[in-house]
C-alpha positions as CSV (number, residue, x, y, z in Angstrom):
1,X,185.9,113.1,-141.1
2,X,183.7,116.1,-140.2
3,X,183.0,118.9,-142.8
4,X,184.8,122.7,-143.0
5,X,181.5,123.3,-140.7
6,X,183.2,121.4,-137.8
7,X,185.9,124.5,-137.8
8,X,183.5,126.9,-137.0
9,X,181.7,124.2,-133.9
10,X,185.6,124.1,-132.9
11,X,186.1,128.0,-132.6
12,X,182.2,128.4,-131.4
13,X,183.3,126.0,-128.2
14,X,186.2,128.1,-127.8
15,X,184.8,131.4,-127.8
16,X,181.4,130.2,-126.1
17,X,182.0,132.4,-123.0
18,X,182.9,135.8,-124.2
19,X,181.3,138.7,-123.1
20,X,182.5,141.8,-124.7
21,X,182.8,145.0,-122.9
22,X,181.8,143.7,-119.2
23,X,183.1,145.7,-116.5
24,X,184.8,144.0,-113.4
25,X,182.2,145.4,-111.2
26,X,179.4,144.3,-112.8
27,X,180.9,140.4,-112.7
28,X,181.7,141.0,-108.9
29,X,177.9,141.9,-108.7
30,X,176.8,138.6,-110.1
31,X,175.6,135.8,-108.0
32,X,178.0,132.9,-108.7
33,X,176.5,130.5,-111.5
34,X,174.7,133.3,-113.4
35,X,175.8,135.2,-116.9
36,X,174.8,138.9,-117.1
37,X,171.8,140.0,-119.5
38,X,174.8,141.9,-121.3
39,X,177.6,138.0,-121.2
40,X,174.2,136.5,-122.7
41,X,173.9,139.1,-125.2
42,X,176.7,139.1,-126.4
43,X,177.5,135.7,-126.3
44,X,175.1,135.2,-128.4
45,X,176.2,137.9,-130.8
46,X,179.7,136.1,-131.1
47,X,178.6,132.5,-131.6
48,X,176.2,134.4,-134.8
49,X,179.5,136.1,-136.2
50,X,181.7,132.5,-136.2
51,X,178.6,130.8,-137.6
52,X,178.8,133.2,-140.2
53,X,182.3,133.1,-140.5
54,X,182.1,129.5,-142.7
55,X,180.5,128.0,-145.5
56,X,179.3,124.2,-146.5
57,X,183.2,124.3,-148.2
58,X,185.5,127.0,-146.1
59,X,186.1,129.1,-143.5
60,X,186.8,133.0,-143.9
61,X,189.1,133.1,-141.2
62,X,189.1,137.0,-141.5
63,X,186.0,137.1,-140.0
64,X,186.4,134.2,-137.2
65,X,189.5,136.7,-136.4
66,X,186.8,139.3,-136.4
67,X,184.5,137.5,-134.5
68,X,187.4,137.4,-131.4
69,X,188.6,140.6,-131.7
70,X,185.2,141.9,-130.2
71,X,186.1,139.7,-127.4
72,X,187.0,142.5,-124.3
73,X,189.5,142.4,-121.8
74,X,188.3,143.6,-118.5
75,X,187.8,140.6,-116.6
76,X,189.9,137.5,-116.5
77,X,187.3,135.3,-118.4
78,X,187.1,137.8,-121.1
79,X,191.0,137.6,-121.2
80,X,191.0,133.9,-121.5
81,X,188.6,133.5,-123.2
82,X,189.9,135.9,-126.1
83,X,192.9,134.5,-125.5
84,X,191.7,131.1,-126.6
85,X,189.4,132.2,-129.4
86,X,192.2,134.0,-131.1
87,X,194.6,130.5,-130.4
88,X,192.1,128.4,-132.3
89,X,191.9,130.3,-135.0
90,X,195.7,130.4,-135.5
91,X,195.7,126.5,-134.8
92,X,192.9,125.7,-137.6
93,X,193.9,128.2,-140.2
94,X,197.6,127.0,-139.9
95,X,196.1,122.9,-140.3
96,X,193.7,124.3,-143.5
97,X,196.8,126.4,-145.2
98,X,199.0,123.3,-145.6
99,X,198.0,121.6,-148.7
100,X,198.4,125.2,-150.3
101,X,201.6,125.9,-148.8
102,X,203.0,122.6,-149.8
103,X,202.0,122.7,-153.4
104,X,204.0,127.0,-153.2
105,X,207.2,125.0,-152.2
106,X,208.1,122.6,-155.1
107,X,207.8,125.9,-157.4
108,X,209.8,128.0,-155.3
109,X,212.6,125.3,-154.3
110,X,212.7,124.0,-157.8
111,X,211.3,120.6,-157.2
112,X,208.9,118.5,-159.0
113,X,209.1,115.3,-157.1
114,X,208.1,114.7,-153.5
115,X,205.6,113.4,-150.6
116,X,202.9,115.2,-148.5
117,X,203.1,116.6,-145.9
118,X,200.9,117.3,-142.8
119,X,197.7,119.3,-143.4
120,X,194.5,119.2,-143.9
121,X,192.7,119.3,-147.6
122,X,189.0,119.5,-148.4
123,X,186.9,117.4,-151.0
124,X,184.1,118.5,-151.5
125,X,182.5,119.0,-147.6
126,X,184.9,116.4,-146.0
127,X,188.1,117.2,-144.5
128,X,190.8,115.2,-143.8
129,X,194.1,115.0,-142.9
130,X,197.2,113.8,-144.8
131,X,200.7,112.9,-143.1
132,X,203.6,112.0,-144.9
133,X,206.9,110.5,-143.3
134,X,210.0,113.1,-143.2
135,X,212.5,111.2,-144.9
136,X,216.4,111.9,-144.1
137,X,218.1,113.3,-147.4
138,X,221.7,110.7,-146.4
139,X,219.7,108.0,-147.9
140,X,221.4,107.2,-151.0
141,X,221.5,104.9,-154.0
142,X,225.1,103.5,-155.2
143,X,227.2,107.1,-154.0
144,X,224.6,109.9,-154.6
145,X,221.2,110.8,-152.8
146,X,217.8,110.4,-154.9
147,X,216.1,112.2,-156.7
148,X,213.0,112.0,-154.2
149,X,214.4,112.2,-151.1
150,X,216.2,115.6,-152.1
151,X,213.0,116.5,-153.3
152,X,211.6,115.6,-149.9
153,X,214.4,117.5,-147.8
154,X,213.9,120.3,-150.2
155,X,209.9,120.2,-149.4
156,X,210.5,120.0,-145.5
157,X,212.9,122.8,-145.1
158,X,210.7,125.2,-147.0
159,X,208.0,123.9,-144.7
160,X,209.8,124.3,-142.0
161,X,208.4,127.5,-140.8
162,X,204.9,126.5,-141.0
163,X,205.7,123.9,-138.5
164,X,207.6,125.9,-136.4
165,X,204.8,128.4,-136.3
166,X,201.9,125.3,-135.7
167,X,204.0,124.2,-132.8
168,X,203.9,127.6,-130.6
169,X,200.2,127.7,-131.8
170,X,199.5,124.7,-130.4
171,X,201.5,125.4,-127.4
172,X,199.4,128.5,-127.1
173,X,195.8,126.9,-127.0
174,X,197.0,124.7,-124.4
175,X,197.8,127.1,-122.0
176,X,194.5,129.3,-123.3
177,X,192.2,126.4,-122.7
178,X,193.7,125.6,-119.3
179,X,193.7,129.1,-118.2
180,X,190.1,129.3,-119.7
181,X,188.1,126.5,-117.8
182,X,189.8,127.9,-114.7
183,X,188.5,131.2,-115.3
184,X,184.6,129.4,-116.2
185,X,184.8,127.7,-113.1
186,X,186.1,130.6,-110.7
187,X,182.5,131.9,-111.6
188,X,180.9,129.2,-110.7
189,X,179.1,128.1,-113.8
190,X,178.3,124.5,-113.8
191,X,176.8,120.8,-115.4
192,X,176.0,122.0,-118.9
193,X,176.4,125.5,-118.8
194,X,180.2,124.1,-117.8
195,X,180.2,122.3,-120.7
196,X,179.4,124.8,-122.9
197,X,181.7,127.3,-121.8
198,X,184.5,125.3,-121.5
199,X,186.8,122.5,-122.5
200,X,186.3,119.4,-121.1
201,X,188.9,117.8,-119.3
202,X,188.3,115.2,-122.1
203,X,189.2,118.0,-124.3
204,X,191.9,119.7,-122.5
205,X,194.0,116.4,-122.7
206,X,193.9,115.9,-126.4
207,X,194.6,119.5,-126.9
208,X,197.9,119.0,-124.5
209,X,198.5,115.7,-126.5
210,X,198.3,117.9,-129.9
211,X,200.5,120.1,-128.4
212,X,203.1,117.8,-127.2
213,X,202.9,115.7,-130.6
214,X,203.3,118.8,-132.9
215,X,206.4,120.1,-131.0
216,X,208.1,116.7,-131.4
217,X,207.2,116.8,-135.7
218,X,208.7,120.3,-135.2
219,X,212.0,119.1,-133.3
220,X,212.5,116.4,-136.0
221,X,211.8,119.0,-139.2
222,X,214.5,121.0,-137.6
223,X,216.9,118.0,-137.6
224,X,216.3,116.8,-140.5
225,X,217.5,120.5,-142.0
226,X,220.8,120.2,-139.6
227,X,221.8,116.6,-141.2
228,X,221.1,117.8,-144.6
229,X,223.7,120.6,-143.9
230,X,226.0,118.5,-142.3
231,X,225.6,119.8,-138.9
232,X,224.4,116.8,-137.7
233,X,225.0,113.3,-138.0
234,X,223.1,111.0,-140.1
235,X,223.3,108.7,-136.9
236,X,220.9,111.3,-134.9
237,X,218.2,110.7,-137.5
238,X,215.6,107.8,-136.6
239,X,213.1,106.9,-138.8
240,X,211.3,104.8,-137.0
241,X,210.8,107.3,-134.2
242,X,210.3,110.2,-136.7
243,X,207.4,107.4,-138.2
244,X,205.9,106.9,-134.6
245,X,205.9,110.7,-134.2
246,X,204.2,111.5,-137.8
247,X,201.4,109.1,-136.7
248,X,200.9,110.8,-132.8
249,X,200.8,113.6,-134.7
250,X,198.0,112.5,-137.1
251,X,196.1,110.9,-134.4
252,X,196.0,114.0,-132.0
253,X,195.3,116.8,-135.1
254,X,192.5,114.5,-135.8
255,X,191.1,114.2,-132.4
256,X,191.7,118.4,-132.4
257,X,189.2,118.6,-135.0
258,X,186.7,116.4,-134.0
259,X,186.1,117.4,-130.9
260,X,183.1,118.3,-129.3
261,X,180.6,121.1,-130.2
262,X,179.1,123.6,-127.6
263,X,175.8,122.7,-125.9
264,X,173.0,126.0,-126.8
265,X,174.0,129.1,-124.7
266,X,170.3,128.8,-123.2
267,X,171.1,126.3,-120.7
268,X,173.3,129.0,-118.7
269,X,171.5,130.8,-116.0
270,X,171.6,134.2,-117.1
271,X,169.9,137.8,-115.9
C-alpha cells in the first residue's frame, strides 16, 4: 500500500489545474492548448502548498483545505477544479479519520467488544485499509443476542454518520472530476498536459465505482440500524450481499488511493 505521501499525489492530481484569480477574459484571450504565465504560476504555487501539506507519516488536512481555498472562481475550470480539490480532501480525510472514530465509539456507546470497521490506519509510512463485515444484531445464541454482535450493532450505528457523510463525499468527487476533465478539455489542453490536469477516464471510472460501492455500505449501515429497532425485518438483512458489498467497497477505496500521480506541470504549454 502507498505511504500518507500518496494523499498528497492524490489531492496534487486533483488540484493540478487551478489557476487562482484568472479573469474570464484573459482565458478567452488564450490560444486553445496554452496555460497563462499567471495558470502556470499559480499552478505551481498550489501543487508547493499540498506538498507541504503532508509529512513521511500524515497529512495536515488544514492546510490541503488551505491549499484549495486559494483556488478562484471566475472561470469554469477554476470552479471545477476547486470544486474537486475541496471533494478530495473531504473524501481522504473522511477514509484517514476512521480508525480514530471507531476506537471514540466503544467509549461513548459503552462497548468493549466489537469488529473493525472501514478506514484507513497508518503503520509507520504504510497505509492500509481495514474492512470488517456489518453483522445483523437478530443473530442470537439459545433466546438472547451476543455479546459481540450487540457490540457490533452498537459500533455501526454510532458510525453511522461517518458513512453517511463518506457516501455524499464520494458522490461529490464524482460529479467534480467529471465536470473537471470536461472543463480541461473545453480548453483544449492535450497528451500529457491532459493527463496532468485531469482524471483519466481510467480514473474517473474507479472514482464512479467508489462512489457507487460506498453508497451501497451506506444503504446497508442504515438497515442494519432499522432491524435493530425493529423497523425492519430480520428477513431484509443479507449477509452475503452485505459481505459482497464490504469487499466492492474495499477494492474501490483502495484503487481511490492508489491512483495515479500528476505528470510535472512543465509539460503544459504555457505563456
Amino acid at each position: 500500500m502507498p505511504n500518507a505521501k500518496r494523499f498528497v499525489i492524490r489531492l496534487s492530481a486533483a488540484c493540478a489545474a487551478t489557476a487562482i484569480c484568472m479573469s474570464a477574459s484573459a482565458a478567452a484571450a488564450v490560444p486553445k492548448g496554452t496555460l497563462t504565465s499567471t495558470e502556470y504560476k499559480q499552478l505551481s504555487i498550489a501543487t508547493a502548498a499540498l506538498n507541504k501539506s503532508a509529512s513521511a507519516k500524515s497529512v495536515n488536512w488544514s492546510k490541503a483545505r488551505a491549499a484549495c481555498a486559494r483556488v478562484g472562481k471566475t472561470t469554469a475550470l477554476l470552479s471545477t477544479q476547486r470544486a474537486t480539490c475541496f471533494d478530495s480532501v473531504n473524501v481522504l480525510d473522511a477514509l484517514a479519520s476512521f480508525p480514530a472514530e471507531q476506537r471514540r465509539c466503544p467509549k461513548s456507546t459503552g462497548t468493549t467488544t466489537g469488529t473493525t470497521t472501514t478506514g484507513t490506519t497508518t503503520t509507520g509510512t504504510t497505509t492500509t485499509l481495514t474492512t470488517a463485515t456489518p453483522t445483523s444484531g437478530t443473530t442470537t445464541t439459545g433466546s438472547s443476542t451476543t455479546a459481540a454482535d450487540s457490540a457490533v450493532v452498537g459500533l455501526m450505528i454510532c458510525m453511522s454518520p461517518h458513512y453517511q457523510a463518506l457516501a455524499r463525499d464520494a458522490k461529490a468527487i464524482d460529479r467534480a472530476d467529471i465536470s473537471a476533465r470536461k472543463d480541461v478539455l473545453a480548453r483544449g489542453l492535450s497528451g500529457s498536459c491532459l493527463a496532468t490536469l485531469a482524471p483519466t477516464p481510467a480514473d474517473l471510472r474507479t472514482v464512479k465505482r467508489f462512489a457507487s460501492s460506498t453508497a451501497k455500505l451506506a444503504d446497508d449501515v442504515t438497515l442494519l440500524i432499522k432491524v435493530t429497532e425493529g423497523k425492519a425485518p430480520a428477513s431484509d438483512f443479507n449477509q452475503a450481499q452485505i459481505d459482497n458489498d464490504v469487499k466492492q467497497f474495499e477494492n474501490s477505496a483502495t484503487s481511490v488511493l492508489d491512483e495515479h500521480g500528476q505528470q510535472k506541470l512543465s509539460v503544459c504549454p504555457h505563456q
